[in-house]
mmCIF entry with sequence, helices, sheets and N, C-alpha, C, O atoms, coordinates in Angstrom:
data_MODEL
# 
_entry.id   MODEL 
# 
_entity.id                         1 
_entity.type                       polymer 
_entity.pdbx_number_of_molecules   1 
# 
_entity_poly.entity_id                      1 
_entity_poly.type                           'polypeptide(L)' 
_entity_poly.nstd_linkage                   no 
_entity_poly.nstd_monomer                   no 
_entity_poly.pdbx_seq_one_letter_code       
;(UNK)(UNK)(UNK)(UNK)(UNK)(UNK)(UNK)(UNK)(UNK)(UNK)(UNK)(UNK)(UNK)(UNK)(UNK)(UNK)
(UNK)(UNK)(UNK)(UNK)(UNK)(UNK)(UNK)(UNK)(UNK)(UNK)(UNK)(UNK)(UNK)(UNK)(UNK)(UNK)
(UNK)(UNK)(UNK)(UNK)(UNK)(UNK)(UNK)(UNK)(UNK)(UNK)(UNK)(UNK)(UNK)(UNK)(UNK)(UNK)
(UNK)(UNK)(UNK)(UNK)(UNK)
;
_entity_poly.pdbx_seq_one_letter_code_can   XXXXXXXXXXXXXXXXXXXXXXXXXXXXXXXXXXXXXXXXXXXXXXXXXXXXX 
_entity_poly.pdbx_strand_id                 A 
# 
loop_
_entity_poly_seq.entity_id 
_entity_poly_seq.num 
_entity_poly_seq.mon_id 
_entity_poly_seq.hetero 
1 1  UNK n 
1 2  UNK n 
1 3  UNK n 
1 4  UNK n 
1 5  UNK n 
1 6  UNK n 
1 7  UNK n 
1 8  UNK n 
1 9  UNK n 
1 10 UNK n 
1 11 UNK n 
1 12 UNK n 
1 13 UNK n 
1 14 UNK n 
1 15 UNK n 
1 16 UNK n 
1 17 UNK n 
1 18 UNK n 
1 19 UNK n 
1 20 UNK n 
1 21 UNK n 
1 22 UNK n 
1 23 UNK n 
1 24 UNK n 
1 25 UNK n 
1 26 UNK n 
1 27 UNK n 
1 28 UNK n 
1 29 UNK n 
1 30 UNK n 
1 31 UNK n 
1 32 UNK n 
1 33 UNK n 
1 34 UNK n 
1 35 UNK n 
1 36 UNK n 
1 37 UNK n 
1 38 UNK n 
1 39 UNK n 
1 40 UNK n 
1 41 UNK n 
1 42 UNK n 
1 43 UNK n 
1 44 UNK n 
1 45 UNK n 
1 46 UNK n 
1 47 UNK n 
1 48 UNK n 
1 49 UNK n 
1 50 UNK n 
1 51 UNK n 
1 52 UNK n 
1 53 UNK n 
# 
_struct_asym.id          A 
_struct_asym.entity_id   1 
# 
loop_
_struct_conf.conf_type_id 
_struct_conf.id 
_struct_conf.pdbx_PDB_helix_id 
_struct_conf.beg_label_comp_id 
_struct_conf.beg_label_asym_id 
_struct_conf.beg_label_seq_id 
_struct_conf.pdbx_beg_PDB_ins_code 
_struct_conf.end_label_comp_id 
_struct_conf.end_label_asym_id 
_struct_conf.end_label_seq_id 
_struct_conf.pdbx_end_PDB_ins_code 
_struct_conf.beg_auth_comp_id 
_struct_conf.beg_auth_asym_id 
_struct_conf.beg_auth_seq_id 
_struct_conf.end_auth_comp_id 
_struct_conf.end_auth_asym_id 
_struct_conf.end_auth_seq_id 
_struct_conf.pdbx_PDB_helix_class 
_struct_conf.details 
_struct_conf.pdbx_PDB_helix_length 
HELX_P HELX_P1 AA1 UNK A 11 ? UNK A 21 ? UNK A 11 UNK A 21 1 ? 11 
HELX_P HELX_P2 AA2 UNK A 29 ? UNK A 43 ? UNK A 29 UNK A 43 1 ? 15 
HELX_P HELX_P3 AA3 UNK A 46 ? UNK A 52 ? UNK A 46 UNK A 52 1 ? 7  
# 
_struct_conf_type.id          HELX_P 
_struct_conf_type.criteria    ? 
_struct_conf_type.reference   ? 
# 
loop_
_atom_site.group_PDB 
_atom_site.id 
_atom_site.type_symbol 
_atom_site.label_atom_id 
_atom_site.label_alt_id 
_atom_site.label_comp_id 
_atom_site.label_asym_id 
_atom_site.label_entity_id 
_atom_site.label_seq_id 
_atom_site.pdbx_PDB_ins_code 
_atom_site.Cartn_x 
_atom_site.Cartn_y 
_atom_site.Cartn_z 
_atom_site.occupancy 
_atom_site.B_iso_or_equiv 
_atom_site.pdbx_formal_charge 
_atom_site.auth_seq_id 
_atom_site.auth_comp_id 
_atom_site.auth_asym_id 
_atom_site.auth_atom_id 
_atom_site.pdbx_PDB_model_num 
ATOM 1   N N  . UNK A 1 1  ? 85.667 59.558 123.745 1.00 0.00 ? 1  UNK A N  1 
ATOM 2   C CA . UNK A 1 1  ? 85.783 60.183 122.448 1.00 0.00 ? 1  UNK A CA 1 
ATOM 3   C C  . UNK A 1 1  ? 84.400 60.705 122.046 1.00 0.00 ? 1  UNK A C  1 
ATOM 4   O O  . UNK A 1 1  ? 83.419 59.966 122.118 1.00 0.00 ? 1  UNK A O  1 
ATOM 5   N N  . UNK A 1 2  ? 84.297 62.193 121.550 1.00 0.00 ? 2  UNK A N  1 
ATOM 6   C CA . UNK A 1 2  ? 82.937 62.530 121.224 1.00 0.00 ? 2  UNK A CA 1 
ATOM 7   C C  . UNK A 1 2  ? 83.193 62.167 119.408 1.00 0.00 ? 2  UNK A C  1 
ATOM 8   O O  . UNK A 1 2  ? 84.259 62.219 118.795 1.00 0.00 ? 2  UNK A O  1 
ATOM 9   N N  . UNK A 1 3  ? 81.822 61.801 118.878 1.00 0.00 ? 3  UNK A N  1 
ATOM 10  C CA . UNK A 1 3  ? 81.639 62.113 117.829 1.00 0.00 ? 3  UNK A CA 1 
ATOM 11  C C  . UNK A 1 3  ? 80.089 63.094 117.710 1.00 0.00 ? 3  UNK A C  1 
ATOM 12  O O  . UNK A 1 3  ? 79.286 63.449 118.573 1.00 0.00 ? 3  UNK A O  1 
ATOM 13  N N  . UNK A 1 4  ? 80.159 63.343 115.941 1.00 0.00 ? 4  UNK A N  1 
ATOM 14  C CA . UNK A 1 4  ? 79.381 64.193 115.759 1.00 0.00 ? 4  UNK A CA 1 
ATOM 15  C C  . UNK A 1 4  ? 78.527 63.518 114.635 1.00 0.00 ? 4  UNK A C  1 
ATOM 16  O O  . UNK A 1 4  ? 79.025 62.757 113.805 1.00 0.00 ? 4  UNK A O  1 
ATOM 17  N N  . UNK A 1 5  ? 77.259 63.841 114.672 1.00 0.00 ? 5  UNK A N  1 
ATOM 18  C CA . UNK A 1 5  ? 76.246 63.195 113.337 1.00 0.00 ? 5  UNK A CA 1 
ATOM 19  C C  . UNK A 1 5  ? 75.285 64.216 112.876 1.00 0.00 ? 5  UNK A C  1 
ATOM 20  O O  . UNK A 1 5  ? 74.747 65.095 113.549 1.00 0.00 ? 5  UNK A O  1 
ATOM 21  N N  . UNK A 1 6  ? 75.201 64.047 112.052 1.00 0.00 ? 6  UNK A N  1 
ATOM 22  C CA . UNK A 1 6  ? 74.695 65.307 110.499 1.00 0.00 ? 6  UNK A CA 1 
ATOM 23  C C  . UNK A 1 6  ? 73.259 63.822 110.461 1.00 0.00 ? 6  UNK A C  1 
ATOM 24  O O  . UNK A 1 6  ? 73.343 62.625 110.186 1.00 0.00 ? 6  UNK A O  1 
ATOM 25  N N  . UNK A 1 7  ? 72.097 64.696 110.877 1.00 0.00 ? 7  UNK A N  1 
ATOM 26  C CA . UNK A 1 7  ? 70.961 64.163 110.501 1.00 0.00 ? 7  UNK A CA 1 
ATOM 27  C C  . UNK A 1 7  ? 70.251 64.971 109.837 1.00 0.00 ? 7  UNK A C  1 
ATOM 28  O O  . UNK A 1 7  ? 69.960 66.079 110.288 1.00 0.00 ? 7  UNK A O  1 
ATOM 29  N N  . UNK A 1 8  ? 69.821 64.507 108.548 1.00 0.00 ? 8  UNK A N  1 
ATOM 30  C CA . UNK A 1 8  ? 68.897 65.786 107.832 1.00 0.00 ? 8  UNK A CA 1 
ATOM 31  C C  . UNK A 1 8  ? 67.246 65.207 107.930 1.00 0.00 ? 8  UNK A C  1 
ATOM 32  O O  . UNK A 1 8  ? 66.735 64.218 107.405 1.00 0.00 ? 8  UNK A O  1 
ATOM 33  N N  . UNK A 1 9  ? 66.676 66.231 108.803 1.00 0.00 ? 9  UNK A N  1 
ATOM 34  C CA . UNK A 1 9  ? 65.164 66.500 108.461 1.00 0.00 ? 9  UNK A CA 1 
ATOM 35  C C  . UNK A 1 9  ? 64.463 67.284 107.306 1.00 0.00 ? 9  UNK A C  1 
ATOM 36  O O  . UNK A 1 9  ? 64.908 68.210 106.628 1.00 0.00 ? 9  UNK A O  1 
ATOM 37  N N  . UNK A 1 10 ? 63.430 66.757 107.271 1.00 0.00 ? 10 UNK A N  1 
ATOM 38  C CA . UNK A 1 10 ? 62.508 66.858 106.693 1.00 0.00 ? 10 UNK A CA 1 
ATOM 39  C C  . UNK A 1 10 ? 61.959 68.598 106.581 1.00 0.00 ? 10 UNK A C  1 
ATOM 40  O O  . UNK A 1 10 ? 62.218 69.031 107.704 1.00 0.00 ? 10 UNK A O  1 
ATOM 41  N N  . UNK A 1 11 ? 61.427 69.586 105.879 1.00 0.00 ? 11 UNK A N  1 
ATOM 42  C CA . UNK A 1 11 ? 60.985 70.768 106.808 1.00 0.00 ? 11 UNK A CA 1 
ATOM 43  C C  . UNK A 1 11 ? 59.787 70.360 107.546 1.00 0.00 ? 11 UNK A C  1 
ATOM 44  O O  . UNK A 1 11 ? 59.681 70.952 108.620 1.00 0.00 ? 11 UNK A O  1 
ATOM 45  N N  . UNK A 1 12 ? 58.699 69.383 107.243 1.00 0.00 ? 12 UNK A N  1 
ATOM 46  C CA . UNK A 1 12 ? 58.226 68.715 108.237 1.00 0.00 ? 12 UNK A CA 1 
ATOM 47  C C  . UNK A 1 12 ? 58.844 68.841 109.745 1.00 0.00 ? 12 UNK A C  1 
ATOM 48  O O  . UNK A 1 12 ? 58.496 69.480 110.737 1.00 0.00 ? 12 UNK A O  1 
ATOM 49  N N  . UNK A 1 13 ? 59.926 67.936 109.467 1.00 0.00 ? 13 UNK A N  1 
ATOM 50  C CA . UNK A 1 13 ? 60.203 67.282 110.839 1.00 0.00 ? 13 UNK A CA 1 
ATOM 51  C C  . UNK A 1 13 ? 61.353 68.627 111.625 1.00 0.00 ? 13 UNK A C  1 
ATOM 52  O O  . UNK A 1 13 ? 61.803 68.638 112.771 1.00 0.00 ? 13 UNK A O  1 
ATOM 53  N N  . UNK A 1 14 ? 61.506 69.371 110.806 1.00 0.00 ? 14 UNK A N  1 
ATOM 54  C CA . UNK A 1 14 ? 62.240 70.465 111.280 1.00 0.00 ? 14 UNK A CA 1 
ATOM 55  C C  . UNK A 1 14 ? 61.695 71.507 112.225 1.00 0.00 ? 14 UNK A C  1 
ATOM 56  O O  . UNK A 1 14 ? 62.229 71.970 113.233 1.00 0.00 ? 14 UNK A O  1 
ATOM 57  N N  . UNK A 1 15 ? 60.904 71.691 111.863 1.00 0.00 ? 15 UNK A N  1 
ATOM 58  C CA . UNK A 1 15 ? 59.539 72.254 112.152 1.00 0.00 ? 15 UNK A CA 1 
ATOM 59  C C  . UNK A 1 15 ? 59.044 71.742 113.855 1.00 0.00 ? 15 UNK A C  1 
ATOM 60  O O  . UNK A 1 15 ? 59.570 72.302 114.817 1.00 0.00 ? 15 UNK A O  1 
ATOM 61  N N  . UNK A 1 16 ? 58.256 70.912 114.005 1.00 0.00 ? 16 UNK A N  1 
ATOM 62  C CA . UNK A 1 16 ? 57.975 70.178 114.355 1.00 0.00 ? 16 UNK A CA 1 
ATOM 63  C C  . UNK A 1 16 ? 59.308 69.740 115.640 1.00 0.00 ? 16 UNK A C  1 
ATOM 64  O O  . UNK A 1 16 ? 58.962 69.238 116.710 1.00 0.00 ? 16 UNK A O  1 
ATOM 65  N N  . UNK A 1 17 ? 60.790 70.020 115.325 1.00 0.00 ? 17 UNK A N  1 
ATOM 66  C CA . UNK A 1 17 ? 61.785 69.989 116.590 1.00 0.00 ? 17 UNK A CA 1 
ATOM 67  C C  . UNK A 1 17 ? 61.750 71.428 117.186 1.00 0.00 ? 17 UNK A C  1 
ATOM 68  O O  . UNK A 1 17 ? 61.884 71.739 118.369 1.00 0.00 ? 17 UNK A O  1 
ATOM 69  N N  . UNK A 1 18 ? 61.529 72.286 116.050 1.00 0.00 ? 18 UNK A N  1 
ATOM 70  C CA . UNK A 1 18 ? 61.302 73.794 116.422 1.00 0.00 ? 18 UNK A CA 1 
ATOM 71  C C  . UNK A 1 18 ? 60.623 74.462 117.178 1.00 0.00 ? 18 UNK A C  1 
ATOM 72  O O  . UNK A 1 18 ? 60.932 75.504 117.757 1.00 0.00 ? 18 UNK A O  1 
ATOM 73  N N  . UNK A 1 19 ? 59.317 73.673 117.212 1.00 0.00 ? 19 UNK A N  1 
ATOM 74  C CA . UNK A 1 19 ? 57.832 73.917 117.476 1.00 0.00 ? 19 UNK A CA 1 
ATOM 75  C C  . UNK A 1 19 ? 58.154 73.161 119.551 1.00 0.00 ? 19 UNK A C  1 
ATOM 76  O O  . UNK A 1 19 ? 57.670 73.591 120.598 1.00 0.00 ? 19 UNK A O  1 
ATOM 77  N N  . UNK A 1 20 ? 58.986 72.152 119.354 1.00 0.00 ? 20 UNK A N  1 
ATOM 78  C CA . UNK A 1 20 ? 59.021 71.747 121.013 1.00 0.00 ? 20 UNK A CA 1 
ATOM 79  C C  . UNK A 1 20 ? 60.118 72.272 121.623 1.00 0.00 ? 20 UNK A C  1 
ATOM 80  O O  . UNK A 1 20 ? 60.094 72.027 122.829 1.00 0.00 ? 20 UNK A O  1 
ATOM 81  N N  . UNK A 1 21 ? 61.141 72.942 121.250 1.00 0.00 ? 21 UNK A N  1 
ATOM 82  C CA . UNK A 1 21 ? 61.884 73.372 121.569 1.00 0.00 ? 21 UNK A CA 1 
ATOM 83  C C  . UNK A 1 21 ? 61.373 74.650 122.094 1.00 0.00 ? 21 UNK A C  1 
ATOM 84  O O  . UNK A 1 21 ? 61.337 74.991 123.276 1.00 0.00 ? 21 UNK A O  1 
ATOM 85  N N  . UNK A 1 22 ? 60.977 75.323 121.045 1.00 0.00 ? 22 UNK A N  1 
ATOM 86  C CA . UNK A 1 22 ? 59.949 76.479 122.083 1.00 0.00 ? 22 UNK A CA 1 
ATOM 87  C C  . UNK A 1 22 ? 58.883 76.288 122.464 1.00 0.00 ? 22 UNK A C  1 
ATOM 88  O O  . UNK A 1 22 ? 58.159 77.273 122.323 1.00 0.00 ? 22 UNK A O  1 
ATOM 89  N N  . UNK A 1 23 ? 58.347 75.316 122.969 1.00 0.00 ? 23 UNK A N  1 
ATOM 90  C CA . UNK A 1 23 ? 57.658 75.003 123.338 1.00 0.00 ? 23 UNK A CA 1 
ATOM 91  C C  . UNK A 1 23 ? 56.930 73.517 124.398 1.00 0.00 ? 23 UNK A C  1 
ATOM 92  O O  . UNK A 1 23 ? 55.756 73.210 124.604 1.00 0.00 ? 23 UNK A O  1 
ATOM 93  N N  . UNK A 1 24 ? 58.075 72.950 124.821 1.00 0.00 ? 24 UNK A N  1 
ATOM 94  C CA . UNK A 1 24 ? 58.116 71.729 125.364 1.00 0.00 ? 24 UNK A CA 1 
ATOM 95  C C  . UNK A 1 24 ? 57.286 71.193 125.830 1.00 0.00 ? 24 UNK A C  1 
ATOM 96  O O  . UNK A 1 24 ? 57.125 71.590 126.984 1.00 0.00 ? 24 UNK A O  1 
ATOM 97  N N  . UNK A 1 25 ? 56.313 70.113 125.420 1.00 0.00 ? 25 UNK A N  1 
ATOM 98  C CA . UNK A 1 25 ? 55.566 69.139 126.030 1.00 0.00 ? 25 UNK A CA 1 
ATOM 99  C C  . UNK A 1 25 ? 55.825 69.076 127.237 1.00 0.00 ? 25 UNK A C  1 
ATOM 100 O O  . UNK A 1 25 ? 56.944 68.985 127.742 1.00 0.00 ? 25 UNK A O  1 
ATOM 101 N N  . UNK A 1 26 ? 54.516 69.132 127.916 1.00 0.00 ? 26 UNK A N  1 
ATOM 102 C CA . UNK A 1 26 ? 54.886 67.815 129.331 1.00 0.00 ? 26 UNK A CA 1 
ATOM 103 C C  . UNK A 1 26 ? 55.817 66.900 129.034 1.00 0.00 ? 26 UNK A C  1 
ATOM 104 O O  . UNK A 1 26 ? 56.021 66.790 127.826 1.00 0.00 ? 26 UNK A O  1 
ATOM 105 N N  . UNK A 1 27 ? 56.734 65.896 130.050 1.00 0.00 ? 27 UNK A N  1 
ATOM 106 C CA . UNK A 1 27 ? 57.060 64.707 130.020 1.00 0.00 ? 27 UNK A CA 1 
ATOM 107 C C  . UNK A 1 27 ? 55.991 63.759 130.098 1.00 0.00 ? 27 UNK A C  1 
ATOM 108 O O  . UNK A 1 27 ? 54.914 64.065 130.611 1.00 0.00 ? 27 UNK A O  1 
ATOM 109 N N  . UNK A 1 28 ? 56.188 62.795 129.691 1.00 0.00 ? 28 UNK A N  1 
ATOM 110 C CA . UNK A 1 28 ? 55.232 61.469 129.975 1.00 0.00 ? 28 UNK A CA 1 
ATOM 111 C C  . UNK A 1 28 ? 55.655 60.615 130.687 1.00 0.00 ? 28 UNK A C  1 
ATOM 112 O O  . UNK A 1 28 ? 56.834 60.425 130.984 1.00 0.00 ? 28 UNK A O  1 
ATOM 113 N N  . UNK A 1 29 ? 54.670 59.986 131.046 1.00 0.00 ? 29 UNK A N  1 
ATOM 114 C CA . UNK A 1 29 ? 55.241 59.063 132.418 1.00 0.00 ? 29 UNK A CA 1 
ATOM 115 C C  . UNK A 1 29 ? 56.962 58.024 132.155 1.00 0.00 ? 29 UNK A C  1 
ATOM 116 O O  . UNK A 1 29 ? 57.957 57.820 132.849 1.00 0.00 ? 29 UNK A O  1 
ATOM 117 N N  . UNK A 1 30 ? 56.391 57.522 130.433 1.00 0.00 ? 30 UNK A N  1 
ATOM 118 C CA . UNK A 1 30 ? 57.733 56.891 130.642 1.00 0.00 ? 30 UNK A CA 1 
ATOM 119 C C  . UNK A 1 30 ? 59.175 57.650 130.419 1.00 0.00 ? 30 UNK A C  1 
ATOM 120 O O  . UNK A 1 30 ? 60.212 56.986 130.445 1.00 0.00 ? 30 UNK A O  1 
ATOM 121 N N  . UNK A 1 31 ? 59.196 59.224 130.173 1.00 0.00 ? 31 UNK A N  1 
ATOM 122 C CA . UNK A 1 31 ? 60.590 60.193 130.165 1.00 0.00 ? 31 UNK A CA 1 
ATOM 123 C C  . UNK A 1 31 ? 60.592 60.305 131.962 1.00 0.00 ? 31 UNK A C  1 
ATOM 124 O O  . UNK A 1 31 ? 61.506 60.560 132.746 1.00 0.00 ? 31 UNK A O  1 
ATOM 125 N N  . UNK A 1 32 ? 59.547 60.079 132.115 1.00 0.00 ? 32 UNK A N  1 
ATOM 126 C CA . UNK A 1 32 ? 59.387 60.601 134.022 1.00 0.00 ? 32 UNK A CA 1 
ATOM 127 C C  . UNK A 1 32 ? 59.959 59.545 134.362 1.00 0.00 ? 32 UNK A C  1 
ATOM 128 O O  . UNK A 1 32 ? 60.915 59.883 135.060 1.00 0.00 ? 32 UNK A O  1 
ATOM 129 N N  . UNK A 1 33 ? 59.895 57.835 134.213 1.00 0.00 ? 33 UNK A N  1 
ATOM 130 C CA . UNK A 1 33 ? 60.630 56.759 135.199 1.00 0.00 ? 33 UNK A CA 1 
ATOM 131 C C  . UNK A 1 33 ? 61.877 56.737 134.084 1.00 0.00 ? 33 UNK A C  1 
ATOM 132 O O  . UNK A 1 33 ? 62.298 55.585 134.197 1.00 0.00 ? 33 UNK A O  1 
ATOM 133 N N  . UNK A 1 34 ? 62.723 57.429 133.025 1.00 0.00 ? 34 UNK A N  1 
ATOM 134 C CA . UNK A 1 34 ? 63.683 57.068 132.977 1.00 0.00 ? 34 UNK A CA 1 
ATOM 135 C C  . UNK A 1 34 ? 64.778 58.323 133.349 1.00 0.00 ? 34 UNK A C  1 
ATOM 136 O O  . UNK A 1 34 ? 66.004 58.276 133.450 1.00 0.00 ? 34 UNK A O  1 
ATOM 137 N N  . UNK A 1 35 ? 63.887 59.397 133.501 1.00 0.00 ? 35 UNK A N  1 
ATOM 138 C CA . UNK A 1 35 ? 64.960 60.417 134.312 1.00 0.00 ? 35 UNK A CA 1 
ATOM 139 C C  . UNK A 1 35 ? 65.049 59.638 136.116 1.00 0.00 ? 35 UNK A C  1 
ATOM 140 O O  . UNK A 1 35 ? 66.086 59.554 136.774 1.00 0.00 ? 35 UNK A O  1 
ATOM 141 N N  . UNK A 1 36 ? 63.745 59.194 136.535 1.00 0.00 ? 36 UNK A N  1 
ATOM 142 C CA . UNK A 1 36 ? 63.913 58.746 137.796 1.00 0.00 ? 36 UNK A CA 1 
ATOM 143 C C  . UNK A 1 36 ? 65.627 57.545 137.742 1.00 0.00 ? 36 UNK A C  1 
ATOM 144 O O  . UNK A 1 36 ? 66.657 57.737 138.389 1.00 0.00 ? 36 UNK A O  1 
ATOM 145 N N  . UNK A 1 37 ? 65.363 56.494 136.831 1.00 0.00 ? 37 UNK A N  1 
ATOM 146 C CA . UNK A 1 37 ? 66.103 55.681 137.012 1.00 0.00 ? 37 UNK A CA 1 
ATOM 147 C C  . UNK A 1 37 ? 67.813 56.203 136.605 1.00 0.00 ? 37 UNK A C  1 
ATOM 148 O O  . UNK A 1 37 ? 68.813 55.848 137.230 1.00 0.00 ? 37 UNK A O  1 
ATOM 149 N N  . UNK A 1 38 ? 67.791 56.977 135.590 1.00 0.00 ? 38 UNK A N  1 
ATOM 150 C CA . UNK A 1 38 ? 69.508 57.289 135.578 1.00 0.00 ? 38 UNK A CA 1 
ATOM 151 C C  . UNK A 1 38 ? 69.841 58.275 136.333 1.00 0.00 ? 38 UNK A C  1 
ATOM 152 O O  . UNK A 1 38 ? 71.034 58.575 136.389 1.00 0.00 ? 38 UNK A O  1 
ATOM 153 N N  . UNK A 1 39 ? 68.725 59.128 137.211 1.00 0.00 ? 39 UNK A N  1 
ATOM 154 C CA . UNK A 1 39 ? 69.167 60.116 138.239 1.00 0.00 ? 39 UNK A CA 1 
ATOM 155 C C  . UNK A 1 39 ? 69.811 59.053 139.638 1.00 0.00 ? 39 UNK A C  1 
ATOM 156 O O  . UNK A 1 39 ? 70.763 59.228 140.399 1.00 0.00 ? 39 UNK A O  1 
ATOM 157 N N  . UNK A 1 40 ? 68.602 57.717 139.503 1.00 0.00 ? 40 UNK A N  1 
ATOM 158 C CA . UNK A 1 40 ? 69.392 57.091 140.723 1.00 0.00 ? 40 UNK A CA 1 
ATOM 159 C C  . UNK A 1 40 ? 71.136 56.066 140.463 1.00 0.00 ? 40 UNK A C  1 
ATOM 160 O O  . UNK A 1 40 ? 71.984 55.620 141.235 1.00 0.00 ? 40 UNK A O  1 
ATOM 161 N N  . UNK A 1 41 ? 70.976 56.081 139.144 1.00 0.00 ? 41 UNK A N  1 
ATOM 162 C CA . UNK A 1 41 ? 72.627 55.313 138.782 1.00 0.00 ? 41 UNK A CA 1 
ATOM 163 C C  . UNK A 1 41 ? 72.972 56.312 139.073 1.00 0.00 ? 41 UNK A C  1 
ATOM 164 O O  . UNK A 1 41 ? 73.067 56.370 140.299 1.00 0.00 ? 41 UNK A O  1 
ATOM 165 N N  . UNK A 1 42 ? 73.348 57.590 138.395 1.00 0.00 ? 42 UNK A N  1 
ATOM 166 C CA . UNK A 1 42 ? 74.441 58.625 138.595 1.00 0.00 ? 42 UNK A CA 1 
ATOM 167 C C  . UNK A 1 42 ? 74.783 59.079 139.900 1.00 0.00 ? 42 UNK A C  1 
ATOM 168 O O  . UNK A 1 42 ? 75.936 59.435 140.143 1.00 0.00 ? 42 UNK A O  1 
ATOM 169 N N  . UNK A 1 43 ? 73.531 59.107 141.103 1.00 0.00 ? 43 UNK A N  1 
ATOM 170 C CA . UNK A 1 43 ? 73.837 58.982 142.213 1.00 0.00 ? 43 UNK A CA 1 
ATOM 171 C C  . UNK A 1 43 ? 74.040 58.168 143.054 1.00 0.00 ? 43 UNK A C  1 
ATOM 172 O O  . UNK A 1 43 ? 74.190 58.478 144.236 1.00 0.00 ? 43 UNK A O  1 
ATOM 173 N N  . UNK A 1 44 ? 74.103 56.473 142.436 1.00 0.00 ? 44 UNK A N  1 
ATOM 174 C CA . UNK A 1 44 ? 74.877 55.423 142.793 1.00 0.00 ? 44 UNK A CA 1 
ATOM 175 C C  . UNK A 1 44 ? 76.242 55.008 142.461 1.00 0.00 ? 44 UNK A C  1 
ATOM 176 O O  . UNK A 1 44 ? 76.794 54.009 142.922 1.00 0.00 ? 44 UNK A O  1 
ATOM 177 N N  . UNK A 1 45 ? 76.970 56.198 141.274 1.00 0.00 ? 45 UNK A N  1 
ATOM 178 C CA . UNK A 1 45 ? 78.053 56.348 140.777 1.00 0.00 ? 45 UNK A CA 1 
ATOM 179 C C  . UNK A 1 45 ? 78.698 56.497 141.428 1.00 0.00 ? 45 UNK A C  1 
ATOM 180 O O  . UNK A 1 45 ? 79.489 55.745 141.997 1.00 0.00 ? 45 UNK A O  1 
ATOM 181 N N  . UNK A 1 46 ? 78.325 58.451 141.548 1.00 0.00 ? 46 UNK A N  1 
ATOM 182 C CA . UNK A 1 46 ? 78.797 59.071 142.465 1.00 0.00 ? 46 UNK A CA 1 
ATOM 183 C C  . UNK A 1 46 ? 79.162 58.849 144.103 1.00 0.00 ? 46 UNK A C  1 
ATOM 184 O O  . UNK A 1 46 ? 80.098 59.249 144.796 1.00 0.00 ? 46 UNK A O  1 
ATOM 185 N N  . UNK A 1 47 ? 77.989 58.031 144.384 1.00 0.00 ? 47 UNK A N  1 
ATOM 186 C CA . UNK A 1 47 ? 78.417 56.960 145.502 1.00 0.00 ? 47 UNK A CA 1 
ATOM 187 C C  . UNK A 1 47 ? 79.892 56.272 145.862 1.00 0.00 ? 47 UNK A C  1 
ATOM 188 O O  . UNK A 1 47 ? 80.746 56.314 146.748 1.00 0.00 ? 47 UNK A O  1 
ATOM 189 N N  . UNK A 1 48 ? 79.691 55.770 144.892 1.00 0.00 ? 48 UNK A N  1 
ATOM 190 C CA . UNK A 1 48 ? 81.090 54.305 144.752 1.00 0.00 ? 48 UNK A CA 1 
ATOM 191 C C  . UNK A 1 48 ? 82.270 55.640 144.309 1.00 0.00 ? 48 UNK A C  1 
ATOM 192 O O  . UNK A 1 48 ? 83.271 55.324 144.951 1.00 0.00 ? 48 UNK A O  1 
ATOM 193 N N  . UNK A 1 49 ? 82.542 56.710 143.671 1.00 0.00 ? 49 UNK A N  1 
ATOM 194 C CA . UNK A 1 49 ? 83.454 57.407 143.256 1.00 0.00 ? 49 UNK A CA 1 
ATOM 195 C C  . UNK A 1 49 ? 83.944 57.612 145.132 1.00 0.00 ? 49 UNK A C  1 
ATOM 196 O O  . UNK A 1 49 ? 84.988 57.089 145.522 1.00 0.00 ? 49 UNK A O  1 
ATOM 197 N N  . UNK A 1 50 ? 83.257 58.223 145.878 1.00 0.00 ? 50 UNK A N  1 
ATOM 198 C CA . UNK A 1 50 ? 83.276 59.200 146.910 1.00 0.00 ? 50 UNK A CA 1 
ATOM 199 C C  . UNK A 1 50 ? 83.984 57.827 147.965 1.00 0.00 ? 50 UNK A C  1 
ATOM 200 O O  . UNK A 1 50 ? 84.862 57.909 148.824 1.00 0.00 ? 50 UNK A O  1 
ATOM 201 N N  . UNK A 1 51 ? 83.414 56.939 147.614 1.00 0.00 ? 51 UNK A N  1 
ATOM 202 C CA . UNK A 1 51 ? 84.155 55.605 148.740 1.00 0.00 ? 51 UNK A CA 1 
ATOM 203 C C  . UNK A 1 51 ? 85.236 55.131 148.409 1.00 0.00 ? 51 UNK A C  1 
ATOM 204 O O  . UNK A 1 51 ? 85.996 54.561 149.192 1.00 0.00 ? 51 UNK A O  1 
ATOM 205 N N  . UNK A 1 52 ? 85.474 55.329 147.044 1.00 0.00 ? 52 UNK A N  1 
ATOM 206 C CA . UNK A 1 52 ? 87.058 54.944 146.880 1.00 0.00 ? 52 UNK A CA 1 
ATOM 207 C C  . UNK A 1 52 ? 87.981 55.875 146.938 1.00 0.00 ? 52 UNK A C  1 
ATOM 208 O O  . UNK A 1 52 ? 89.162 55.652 146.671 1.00 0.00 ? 52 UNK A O  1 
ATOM 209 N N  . UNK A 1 53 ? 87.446 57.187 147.353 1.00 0.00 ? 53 UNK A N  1 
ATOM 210 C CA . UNK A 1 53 ? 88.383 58.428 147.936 1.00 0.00 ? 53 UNK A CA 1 
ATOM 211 C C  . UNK A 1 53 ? 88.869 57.911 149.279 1.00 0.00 ? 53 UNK A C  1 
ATOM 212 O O  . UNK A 1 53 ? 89.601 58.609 149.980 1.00 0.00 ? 53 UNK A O  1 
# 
């Protein structure tokens, strides 16, 4: 089930999502080991999906 959420910023903080969106930071090491780690579940998923074919 999807839901949906209404968060209101700040124009501060509006700004400021605006500003990385066009403009995206580097990752930092810890966005770097948690794309590493759910890239390796999803391809340990996908694993177990393909063996019970």
């Amino acid at each position: 089930m999807k839901t949906e959420e209404i968060v209101k910023l700040s124009n501060q903080d509006r700004d400021l999502v605006m500003t990385e969106l066009e403009n995206p930071s580097e990752p930092n090491d810890s966005l770097k080991e948690l794309f590493k780690s759910s890239s390796k579940e999803k391809q340990n998923k996908d694993n177990k999906e393909i063996e019970t074919q």
